[in-house]
ZADO-1210 file (C-alpha; in nm, 4 decimals, padded with zeros to 6 digits):
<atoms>
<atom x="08.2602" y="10.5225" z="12.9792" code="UNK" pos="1"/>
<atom x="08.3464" y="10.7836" z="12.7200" code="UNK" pos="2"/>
<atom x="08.2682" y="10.7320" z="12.3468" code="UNK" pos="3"/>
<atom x="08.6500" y="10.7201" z="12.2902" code="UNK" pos="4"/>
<atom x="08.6749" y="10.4123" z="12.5093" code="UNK" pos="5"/>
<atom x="08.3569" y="10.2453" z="12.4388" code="UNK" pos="6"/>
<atom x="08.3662" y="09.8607" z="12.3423" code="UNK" pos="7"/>
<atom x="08.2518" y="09.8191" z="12.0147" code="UNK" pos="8"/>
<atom x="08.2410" y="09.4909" z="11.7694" code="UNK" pos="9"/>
<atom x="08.6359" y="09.5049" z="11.7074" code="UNK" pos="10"/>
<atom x="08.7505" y="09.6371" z="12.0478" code="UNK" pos="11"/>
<atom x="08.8365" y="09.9970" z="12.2062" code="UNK" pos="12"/>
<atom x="08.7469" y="10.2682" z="11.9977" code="UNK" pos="13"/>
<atom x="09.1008" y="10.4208" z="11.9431" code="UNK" pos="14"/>
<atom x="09.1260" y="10.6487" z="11.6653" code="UNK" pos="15"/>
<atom x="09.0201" y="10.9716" z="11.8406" code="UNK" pos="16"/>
<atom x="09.3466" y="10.9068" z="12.0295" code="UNK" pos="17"/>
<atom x="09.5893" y="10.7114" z="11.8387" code="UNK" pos="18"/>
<atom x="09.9125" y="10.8062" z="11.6706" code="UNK" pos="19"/>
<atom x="10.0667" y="10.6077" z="11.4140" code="UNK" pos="20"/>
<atom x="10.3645" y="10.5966" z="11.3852" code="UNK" pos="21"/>
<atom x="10.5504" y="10.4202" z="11.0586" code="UNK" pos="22"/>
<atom x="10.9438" y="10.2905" z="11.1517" code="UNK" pos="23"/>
<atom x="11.1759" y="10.1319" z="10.9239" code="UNK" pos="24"/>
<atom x="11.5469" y="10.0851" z="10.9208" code="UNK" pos="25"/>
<atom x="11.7542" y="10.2400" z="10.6332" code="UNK" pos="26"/>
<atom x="12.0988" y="10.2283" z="10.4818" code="UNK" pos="27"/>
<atom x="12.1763" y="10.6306" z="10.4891" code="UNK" pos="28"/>
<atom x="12.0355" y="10.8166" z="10.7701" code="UNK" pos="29"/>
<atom x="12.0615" y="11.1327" z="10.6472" code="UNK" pos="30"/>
<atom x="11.9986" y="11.0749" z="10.2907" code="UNK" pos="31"/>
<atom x="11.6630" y="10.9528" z="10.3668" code="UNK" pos="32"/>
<atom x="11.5709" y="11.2390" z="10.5930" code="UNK" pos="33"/>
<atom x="11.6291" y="11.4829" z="10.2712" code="UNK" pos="34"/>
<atom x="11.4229" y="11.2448" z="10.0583" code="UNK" pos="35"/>
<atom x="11.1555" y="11.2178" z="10.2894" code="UNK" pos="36"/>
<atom x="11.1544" y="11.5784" z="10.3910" code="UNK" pos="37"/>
<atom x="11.1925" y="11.6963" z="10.0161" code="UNK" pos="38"/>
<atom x="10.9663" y="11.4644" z="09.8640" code="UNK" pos="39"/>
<atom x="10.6543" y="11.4836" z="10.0997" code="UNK" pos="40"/>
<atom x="10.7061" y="11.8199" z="10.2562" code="UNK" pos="41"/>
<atom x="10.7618" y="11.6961" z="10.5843" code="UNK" pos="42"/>
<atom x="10.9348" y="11.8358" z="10.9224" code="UNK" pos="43"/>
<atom x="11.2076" y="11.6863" z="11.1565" code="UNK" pos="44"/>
<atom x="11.0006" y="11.6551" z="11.4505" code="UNK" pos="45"/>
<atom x="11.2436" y="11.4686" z="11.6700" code="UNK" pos="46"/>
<atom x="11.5706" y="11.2984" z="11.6258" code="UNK" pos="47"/>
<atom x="11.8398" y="11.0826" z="11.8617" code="UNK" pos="48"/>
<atom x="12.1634" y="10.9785" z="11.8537" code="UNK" pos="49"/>
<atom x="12.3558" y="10.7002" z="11.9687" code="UNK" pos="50"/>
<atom x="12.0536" y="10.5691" z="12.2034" code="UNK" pos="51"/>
<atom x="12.1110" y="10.2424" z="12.3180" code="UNK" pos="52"/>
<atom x="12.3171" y="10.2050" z="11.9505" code="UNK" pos="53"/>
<atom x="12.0703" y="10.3980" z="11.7453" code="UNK" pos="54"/>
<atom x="12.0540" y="10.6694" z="11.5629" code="UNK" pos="55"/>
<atom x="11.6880" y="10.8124" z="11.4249" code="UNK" pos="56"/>
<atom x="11.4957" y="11.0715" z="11.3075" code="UNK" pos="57"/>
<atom x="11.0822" y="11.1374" z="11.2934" code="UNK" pos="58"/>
<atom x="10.9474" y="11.3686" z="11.0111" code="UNK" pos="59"/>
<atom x="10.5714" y="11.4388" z="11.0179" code="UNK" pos="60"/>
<atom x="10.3436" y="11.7460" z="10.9998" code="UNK" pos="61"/>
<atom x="10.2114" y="11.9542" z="11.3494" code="UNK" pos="62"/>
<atom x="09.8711" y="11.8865" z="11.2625" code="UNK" pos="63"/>
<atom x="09.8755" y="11.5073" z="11.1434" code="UNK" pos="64"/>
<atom x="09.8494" y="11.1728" z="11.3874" code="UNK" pos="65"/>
<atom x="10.1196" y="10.9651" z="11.2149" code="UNK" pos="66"/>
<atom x="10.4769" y="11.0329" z="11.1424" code="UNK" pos="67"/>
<atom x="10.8121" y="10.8440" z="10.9637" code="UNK" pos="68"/>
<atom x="11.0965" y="10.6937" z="11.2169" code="UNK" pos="69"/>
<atom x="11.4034" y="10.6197" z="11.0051" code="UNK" pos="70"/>
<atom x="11.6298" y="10.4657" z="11.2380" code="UNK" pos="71"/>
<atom x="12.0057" y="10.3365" z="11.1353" code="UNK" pos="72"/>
<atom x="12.1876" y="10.0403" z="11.3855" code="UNK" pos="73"/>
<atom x="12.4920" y="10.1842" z="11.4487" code="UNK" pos="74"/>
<atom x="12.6868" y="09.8634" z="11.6103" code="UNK" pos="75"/>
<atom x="12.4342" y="09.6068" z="11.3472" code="UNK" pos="76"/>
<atom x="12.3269" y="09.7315" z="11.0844" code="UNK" pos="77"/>
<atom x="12.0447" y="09.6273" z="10.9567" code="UNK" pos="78"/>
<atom x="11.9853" y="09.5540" z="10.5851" code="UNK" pos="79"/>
<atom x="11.6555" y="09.7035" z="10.4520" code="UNK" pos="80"/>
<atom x="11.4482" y="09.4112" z="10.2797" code="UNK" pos="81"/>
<atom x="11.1502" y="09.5791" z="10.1786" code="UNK" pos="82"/>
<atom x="10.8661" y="09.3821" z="09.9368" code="UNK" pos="83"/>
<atom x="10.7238" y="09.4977" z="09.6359" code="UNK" pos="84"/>
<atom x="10.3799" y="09.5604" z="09.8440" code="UNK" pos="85"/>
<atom x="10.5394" y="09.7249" z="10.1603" code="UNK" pos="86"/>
<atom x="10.3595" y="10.0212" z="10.0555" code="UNK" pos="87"/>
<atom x="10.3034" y="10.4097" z="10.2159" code="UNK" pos="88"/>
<atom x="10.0481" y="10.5046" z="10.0791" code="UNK" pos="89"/>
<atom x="09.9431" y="10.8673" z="10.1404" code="UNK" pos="90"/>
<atom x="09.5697" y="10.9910" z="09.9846" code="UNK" pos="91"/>
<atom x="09.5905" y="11.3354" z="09.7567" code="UNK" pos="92"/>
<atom x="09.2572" y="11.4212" z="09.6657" code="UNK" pos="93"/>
<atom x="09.3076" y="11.7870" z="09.5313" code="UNK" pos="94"/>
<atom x="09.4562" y="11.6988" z="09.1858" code="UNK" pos="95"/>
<atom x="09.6048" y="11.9904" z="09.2063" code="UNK" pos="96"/>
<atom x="09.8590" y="11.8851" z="09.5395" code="UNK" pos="97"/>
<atom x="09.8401" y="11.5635" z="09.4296" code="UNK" pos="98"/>
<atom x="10.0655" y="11.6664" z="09.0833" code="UNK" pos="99"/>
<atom x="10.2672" y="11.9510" z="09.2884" code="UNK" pos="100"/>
<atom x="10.3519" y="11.6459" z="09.5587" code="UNK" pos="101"/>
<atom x="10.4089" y="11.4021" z="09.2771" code="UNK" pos="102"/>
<atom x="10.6518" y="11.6427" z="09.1080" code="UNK" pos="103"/>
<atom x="10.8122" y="11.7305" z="09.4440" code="UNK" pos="104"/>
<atom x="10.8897" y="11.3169" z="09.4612" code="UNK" pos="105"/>
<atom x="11.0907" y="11.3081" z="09.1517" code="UNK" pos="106"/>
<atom x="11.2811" y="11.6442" z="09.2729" code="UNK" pos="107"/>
<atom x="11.3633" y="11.5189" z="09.5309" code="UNK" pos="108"/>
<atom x="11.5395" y="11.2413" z="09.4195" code="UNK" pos="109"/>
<atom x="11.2181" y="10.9395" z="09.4226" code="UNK" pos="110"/>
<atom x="11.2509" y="10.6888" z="09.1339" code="UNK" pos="111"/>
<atom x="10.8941" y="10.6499" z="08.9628" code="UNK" pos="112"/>
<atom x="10.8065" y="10.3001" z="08.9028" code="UNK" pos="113"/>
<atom x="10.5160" y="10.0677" z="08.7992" code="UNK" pos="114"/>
<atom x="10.3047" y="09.9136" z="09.1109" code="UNK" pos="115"/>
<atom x="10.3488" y="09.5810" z="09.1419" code="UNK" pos="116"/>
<atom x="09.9616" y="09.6033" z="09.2094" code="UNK" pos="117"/>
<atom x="09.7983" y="09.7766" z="08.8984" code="UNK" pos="118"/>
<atom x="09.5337" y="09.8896" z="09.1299" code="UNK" pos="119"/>
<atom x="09.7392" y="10.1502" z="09.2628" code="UNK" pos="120"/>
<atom x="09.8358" y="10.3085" z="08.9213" code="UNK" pos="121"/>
<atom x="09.4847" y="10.3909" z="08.8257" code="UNK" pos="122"/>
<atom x="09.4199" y="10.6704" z="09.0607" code="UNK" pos="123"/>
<atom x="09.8189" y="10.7264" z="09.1919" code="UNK" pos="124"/>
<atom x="10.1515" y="10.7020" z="09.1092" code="UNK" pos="125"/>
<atom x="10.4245" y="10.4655" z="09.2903" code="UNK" pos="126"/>
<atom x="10.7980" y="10.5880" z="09.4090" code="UNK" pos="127"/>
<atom x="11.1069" y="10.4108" z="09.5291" code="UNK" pos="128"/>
<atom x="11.3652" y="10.5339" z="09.7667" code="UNK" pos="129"/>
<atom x="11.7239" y="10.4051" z="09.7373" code="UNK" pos="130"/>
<atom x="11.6591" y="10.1500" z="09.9913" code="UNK" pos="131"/>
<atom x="11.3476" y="10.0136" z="09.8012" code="UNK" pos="132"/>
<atom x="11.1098" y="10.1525" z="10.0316" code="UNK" pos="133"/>
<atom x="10.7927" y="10.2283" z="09.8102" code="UNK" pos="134"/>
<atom x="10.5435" y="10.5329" z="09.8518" code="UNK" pos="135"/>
<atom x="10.1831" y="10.5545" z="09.6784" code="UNK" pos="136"/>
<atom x="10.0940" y="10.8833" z="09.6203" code="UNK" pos="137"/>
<atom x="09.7085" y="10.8526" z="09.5482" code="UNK" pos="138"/>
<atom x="09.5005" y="11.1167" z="09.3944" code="UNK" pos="139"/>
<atom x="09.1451" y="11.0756" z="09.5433" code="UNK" pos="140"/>
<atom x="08.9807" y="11.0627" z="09.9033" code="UNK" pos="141"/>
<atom x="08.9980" y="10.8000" z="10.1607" code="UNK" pos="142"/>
<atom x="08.7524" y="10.6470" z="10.3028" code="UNK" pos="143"/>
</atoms>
């Protein structure tokens, strides 16, 4: 048994191997593509149309594991009904990026609000898209 697939107290080991991927359902396709792509500096890295009554699109980075899916029901649309703690929250630690991403947010068309958690406006700063969707940007290292 490899280390990647040895049992351990909570299970497989996965993380050498797993991709995350982060999907949510918006109002305007496109619009939230520029956001996205604006805002965090991120790539289209795939799209689809009409697929099984779906349109999507994936933005992430070559050399990151995870990646956005913004996908719009074409036949049902589906309401986005976000909470006030349905959080991305993406770790900065070079103040330095961190202010040149924050500034990119508002740019690109973010709204900066208060956290509904004060914890996450000591180190970082909170934005809203135009479907509610909320994004940490958090200026220090994780873990």
């Amino acid at each position: 048994m490899s280390d990647r697939t040895k049992p351990h107290r909570h299970g497989v080991k996965l993380v050498a191997t797993l991709t995350l991927r982060v999907a949510r359902p918006v109002s305007q396709l496109e619009r939230s593509r520029e956001l996205y792509q604006s805002g965090l500096g991120l790539d289209v890295i795939g799209a689809f149309e009409d697929h099984q009554g779906f349109n999507g699109v994936m933005l992430g980075k070559a050399d990151v594991p995870w990646h956005l899916e913004f996908t719009q029901c074409t036949s049902h649309p589906v309401i986005p009904s976000p909470s006030s703690e349905d959080l991305l929250v993406l770790y900065l630690p070079e103040r330095d990026r961190w202010q040149q991403t924050c500034q990119q947010m508002v740019l690109a068309g973010f709204v900066q609000i208060d956290a509904f958690n004060p914890y996450w406006d000591q180190n970082g700063k909170t934005y809203q898209d135009h479907d509610g969707y909320r994004t940490v940007i958090q200026c220090q290292q994780w873990p």
